[in-house]
Structures are given as C-alpha cells and as structure tokens.
C-alpha positions as CSV (number, residue, x, y, z in Angstrom):
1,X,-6.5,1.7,19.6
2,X,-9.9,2.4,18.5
3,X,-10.7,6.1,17.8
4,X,-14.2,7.8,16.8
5,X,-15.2,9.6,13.6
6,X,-16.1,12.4,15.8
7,X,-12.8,12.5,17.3
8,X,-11.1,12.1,13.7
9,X,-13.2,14.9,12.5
10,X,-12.2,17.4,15.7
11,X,-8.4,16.6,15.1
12,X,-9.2,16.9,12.1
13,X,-10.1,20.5,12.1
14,X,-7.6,21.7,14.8
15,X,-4.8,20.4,12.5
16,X,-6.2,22.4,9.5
17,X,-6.4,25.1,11.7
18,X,-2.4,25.1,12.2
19,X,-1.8,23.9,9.0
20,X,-0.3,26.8,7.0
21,X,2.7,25.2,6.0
22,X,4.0,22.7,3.3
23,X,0.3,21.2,2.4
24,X,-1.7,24.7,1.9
25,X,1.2,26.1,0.1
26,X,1.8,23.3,-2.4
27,X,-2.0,22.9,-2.9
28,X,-2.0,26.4,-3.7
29,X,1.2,27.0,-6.3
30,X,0.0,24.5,-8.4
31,X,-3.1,24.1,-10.9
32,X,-4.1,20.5,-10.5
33,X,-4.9,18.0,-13.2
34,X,-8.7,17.7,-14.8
35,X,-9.7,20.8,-13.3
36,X,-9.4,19.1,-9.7
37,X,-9.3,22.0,-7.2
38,X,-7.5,22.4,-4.3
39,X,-9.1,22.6,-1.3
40,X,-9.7,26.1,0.3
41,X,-8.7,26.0,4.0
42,X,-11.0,24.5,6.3
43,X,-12.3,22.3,4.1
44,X,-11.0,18.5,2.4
45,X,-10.5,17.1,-1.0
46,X,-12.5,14.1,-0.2
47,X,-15.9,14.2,0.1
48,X,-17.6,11.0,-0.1
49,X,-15.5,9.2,2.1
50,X,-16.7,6.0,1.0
51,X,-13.6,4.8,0.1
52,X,-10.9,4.5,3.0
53,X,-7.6,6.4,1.3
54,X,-4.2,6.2,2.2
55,X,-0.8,7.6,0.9
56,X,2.8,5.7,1.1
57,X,4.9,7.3,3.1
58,X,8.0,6.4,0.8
59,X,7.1,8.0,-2.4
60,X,6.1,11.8,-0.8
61,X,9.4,11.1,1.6
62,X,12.2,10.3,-2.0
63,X,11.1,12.8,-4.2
64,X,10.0,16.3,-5.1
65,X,9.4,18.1,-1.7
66,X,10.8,15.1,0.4
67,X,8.0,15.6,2.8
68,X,8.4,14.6,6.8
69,X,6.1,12.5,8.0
70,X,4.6,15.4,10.1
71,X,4.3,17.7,7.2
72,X,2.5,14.6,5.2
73,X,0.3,13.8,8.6
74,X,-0.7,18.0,7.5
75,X,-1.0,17.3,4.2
76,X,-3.5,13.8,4.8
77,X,-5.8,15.3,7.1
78,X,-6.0,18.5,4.4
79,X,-6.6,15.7,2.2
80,X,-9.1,13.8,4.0
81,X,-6.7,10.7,3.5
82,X,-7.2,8.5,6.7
83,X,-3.9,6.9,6.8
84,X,-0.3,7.3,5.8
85,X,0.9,3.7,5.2
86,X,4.5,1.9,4.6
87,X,5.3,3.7,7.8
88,X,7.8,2.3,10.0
89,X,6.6,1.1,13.6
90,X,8.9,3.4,15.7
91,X,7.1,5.8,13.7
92,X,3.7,5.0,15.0
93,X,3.7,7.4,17.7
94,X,3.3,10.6,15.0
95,X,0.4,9.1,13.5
96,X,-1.3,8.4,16.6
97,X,-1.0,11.9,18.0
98,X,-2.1,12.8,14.6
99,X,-5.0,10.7,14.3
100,X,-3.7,8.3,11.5
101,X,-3.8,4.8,10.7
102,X,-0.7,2.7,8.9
103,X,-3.1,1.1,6.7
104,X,-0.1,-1.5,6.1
105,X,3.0,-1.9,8.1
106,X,6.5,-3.2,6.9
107,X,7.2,-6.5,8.4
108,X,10.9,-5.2,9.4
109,X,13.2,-7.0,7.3
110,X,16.0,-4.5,6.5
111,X,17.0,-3.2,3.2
112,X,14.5,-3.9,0.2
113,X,12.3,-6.0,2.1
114,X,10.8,-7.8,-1.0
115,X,14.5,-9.3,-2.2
116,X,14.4,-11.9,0.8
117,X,11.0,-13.9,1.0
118,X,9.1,-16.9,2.1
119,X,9.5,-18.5,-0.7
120,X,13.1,-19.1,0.4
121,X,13.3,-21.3,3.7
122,X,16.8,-20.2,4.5
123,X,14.8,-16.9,4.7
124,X,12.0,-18.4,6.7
125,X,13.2,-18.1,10.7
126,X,14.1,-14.4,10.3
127,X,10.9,-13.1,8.4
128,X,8.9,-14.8,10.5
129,X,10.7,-13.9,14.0
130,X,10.4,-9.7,12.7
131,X,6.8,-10.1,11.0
132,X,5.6,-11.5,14.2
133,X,7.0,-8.6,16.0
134,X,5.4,-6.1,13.9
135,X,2.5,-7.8,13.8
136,X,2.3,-7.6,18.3
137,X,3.5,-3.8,17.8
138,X,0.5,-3.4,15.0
139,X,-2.1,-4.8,16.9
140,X,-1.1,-2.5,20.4
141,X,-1.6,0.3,18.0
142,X,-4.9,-0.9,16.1
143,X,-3.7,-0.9,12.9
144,X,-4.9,-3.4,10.8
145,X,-2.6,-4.8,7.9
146,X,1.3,-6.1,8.1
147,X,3.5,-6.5,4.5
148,X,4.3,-10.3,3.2
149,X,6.4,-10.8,-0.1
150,X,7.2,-13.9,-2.4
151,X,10.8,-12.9,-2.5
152,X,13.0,-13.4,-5.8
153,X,13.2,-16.5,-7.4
154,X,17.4,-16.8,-7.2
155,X,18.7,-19.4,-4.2
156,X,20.8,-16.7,-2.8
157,X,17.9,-14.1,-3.1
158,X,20.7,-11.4,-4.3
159,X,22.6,-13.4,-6.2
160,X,21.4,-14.4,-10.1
161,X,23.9,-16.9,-10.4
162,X,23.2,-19.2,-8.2
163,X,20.1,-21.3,-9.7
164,X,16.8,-20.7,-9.3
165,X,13.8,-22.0,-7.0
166,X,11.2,-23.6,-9.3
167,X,7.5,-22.2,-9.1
168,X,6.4,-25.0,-7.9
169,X,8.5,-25.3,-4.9
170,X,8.6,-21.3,-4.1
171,X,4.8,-21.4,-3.4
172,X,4.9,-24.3,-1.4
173,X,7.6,-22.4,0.8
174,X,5.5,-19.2,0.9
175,X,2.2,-21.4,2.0
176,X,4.7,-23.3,4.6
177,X,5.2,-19.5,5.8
178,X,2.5,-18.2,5.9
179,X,0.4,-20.8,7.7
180,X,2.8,-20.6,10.4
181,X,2.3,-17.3,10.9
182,X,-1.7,-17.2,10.0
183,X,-2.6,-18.5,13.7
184,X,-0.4,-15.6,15.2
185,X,-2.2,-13.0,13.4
186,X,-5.4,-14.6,13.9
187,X,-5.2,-14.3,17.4
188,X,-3.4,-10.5,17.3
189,X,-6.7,-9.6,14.6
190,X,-4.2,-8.5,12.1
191,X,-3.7,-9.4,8.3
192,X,-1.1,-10.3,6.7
193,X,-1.1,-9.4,3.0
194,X,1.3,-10.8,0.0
195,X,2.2,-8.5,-2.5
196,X,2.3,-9.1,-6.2
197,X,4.8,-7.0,-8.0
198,X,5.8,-6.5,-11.6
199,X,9.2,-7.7,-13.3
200,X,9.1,-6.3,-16.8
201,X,10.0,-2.9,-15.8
202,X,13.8,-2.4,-15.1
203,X,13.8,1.6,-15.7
204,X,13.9,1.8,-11.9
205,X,14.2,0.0,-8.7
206,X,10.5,0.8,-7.0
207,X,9.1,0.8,-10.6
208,X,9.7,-3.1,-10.9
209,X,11.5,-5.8,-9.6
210,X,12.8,-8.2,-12.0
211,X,13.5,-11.8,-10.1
212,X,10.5,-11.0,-8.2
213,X,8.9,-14.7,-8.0
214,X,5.8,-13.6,-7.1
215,X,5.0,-11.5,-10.9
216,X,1.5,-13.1,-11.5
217,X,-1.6,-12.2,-10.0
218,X,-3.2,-15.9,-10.2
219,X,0.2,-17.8,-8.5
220,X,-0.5,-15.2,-5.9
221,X,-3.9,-15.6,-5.3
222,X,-3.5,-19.4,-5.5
223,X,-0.7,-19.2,-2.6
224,X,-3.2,-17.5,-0.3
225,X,-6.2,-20.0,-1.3
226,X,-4.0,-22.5,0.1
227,X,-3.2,-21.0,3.4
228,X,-6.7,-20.3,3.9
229,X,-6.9,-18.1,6.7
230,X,-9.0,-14.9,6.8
231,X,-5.6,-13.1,8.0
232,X,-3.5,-13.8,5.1
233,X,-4.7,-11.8,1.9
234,X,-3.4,-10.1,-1.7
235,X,-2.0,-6.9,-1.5
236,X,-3.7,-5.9,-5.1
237,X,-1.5,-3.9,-6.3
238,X,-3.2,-2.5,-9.5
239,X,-0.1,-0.7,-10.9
240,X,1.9,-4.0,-10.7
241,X,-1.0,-6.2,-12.0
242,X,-1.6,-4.1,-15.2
243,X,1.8,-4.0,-16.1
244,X,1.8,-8.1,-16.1
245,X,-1.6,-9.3,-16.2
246,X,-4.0,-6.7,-17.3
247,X,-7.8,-7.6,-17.1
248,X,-7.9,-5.6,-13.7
249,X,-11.7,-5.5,-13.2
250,X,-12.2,-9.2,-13.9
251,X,-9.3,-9.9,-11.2
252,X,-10.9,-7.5,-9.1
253,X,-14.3,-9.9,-9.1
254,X,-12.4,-12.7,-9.2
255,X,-10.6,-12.5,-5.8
256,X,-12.8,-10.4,-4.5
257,X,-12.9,-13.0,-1.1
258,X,-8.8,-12.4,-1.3
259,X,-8.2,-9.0,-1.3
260,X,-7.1,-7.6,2.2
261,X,-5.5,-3.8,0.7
262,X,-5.2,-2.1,-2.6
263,X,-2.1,0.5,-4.0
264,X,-2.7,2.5,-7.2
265,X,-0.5,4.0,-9.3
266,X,-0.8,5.2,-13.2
267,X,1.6,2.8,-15.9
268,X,3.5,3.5,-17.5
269,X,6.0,4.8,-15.3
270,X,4.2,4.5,-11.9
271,X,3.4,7.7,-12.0
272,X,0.3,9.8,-11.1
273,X,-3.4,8.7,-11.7
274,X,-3.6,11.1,-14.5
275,X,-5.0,10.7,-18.0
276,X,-1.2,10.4,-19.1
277,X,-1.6,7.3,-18.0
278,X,-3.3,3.8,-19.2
279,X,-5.8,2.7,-16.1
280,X,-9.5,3.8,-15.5
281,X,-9.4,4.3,-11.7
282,X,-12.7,5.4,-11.2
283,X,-13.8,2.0,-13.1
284,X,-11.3,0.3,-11.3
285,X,-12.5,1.8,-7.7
286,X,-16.5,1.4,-8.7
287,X,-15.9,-2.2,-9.4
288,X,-13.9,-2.3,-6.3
289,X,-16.6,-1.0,-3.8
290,X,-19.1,-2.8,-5.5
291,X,-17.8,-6.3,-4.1
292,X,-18.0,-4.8,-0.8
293,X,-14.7,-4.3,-0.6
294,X,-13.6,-2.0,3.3
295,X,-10.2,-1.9,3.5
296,X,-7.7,1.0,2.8
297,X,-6.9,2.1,-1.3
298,X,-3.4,3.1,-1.1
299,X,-1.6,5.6,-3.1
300,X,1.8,4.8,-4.3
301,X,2.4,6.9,-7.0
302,X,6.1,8.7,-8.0
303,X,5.6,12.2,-8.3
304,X,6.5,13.2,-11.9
305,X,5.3,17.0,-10.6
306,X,3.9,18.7,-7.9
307,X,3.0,16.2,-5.2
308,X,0.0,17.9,-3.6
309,X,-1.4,18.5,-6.9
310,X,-0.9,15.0,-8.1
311,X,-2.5,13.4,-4.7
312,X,-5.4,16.1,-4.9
313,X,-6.2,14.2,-8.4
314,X,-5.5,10.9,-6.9
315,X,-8.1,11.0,-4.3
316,X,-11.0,12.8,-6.3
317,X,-10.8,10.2,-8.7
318,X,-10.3,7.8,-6.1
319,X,-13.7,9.5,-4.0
320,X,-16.0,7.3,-6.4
C-alpha cells in the first residue's frame, strides 16, 4: 500500500478531530520533562518531521495506561509519530484504517521470539517457514521492515545446561539463514533486520536477555556483511548497544551502509529519553541523519511515569 502525505495529513486531522480521549487527556494531566509541551489540540508534537518516528506497540500496551492499539493509533497521529511498530500482522488492518505504518513486523515465532534463532539450525525450518509468511503479509500491506534475532547461545535455546554453540559456529548458522531468506525478501521489497540485544542486564526480562548470542554490535554487523544483501540489515538498537558496547556515534558511522531501523531507549533501566538517563539522543539522532540515514527511529522505552508525557519528550528530542 502506498499512501500520500496529503492523505496522511487529512486523516490526520479528522482523527485529531475525534480524538478527545486517552491521548488529549494524558498529554494534558501531566507536566512533561525539559519544559516539552503538550500539544494543544489540532496541532502535533513533531514538527520537523525529518526524522520518520515510531512507537512499540509492547511497551505502551504492558504498562502504565495499558493503551489499545486504537487508543495508541490516537495517541501517534496526536504525536505526529508515523508508525506504531512490533505490531502483530492480524493487527494490520487498525493501522491501515488509521493511516499507520508497522515500521517493523514480528516474524511470528511464538512466545519470546528472540530465545529461538538462526543461529540454531534445529530452529532454522520453522523461522524461516513463519518469517517468510510475514514477510508476503508485510509486503501486501507496504510496510517495509520484518524482525530477525541471533537466538541464545544454549543448544536447547531454553535450556542452560545443555552446552553451548560456539561464536564461531552461531554466525555461520545465522548467515546460512539469512541468505536463504535474503532472495525472498528481495523479491517481496522487504528487509529483514537482525537485532542486537544486551545481556548484562538481568533486572528484567525486556530490559536484557542474558544468553542472547548476538550481545555485540561488531559480531552483528559482521553476520550481515556476510550475507550481503541490501534486505538483510542491523536493527541498531541504541539502548542495547550502550549498555554493551558504548561508542554509539562512532558505530553509528561505522555501519552506516548496515543500518535498516533504529529503537531508543534511555539506560539505565530502559527507561525514558530523559536527562535521568546516560545517552545524548539529539547527538545520537544528528549523527544519525547526517549519514543519510531514511528509515523509521523507534521508541521502545518502559514507562517509569506518565506515557504521553514521556513519548512527548521522546519525540521532541528525537525532531532533530
């Protein structure tokens, strides 16, 4: 599906029309962070617009409000967010009628989808099978980016005791993975994007994910160099890279080429983008744009407080 910005902009406006509800009310209650203010009605936090935003579904859906995915289609459009990603694909149909993009889909593997990998063969027949099925029901809807993980590094994926797969031989299984599906999505036009995630933090279980194989941005990015196909990219998580790499803008420059989306969230904690918190995200977005970077900056913060108020900070510092 390929919509207009003039049609974006005239849903756009009838939804903030009927839009009385969760969004305006939150925004409202609750003084934002750094003096960010809410957005009067009729008009949207983001005003630049250079920068394609997104929020994930999951962490406005678990906690706080526990927002509906209508109520958050209210509260991105109030926003100026064009996308509300992490969204499942019988789902879709609410964000089309609401003029959304799933900036990047779930590839359908049940349960905590980033336990069971490619870097696993006994894994390798069912992610494939279900990421090539998201990947057709993706590209009918014109969305542009499906979910990839390394997988932990155990031989029984949930199991710690039973040996694990050596470095070595877990990127070579990835690569094996992903350039069988890389013709697939070449052919569909979507991307495929492996995410790197943190495993020092055990506080909670979306804050990091110890046996995660895939912990370092450079065994990452040299996974997708291999494949080499312009459909399989990093998902550059910046929350996830600070908390085991660090040196964000330099990674930022150096994979520029590799780079297919981008989540945010502050660290410690995962929490919001606020100056609680450790990482420059204006910096971090500048330096971003500034490789020419066009795809969707997701956020995928926790809500410590008010979730409007902590988004409406997000994306203003975010709107570089």
């Amino acid at each position: 599906m390929t919509t207009s910005q003039s049609n974006r902009s005239v849903t756009r406006r009838a939804l903030l029309q009927r839009a009385a509800g969760v969004a305006a009310g939150a925004a409202a209650a609750t003084a934002v962070p750094l003096c960010h203010a809410a957005p009067r009605e009729g008009q949207t936090v983001i005003k630049r617009g250079r920068v394609k935003q997104s929020m994930a579904f999951w962490c406005f859906n678990t906690a706080g409000e526990k927002w509906t995915l209508e109520q958050q289609a209210r509260v991105a459009h109030r926003l100026g967010c064009r996308s509300i990603e992490l969204v499942e694909t019988k789902d879709f149909d609410v964000l089309l009628k609401n003029n959304l993009v799933c900036a990047i889909t779930p590839n359908g593997m049940p349960g905590e989808p980033f336990v069971k990998g490619l870097n696993n063969l006994q894994y390798h027949d069912e992610i494939i099978a279900r990421t090539r099925k998201t990947i057709d029901t993706v590209a009918a809807a014109g969305f542009p980016t499906v979910i990839a993980f390394t997988g932990y590094k155990w031989r029984d994926a949930t199991d710690p005791t039973s040996g694990e797969i050596p470095p070595d031989e877990g990127a070579r299984n990835c690569v094996k993975g992903l350039k069988e599906l890389a013709p697939y999505a070449e052919r569909k036009n979507v991307t495929i994007c492996m995410e790197m995630l943190n495993t020092r933090d055990d506080s909670h279980p979306m804050k990091g994910h110890p046996g995660y194989q895939g912990d370092d941005m450079d065994y990452v990015a040299d996974i997708i160099k291999q494949v080499g196909s312009p459909r399989v990219k990093i998902l550059f998580d910046i929350y996830h890279l600070q908390v085991m790499n660090g040196d964000v803008i330099r990674r930022i420059n150096q994979y520029a080429d590799l780079i297919g989306h981008v989540h945010t969230a502050g660290n410690p904690g995962r929490r919001e983008l606020d100056d609680d918190q450790e990482i420059n995200y204006a910096a971090c977005i500048r330096a971003l744009m500034k490789t020419g970077y066009d795809g969707y900056v997701g956020h995928e913060f926790i809500p410590t407080g008010d979730p409007m108020a902590g988004l409406v900070h997000a994306v203003t510092v975010c709107d570089v």
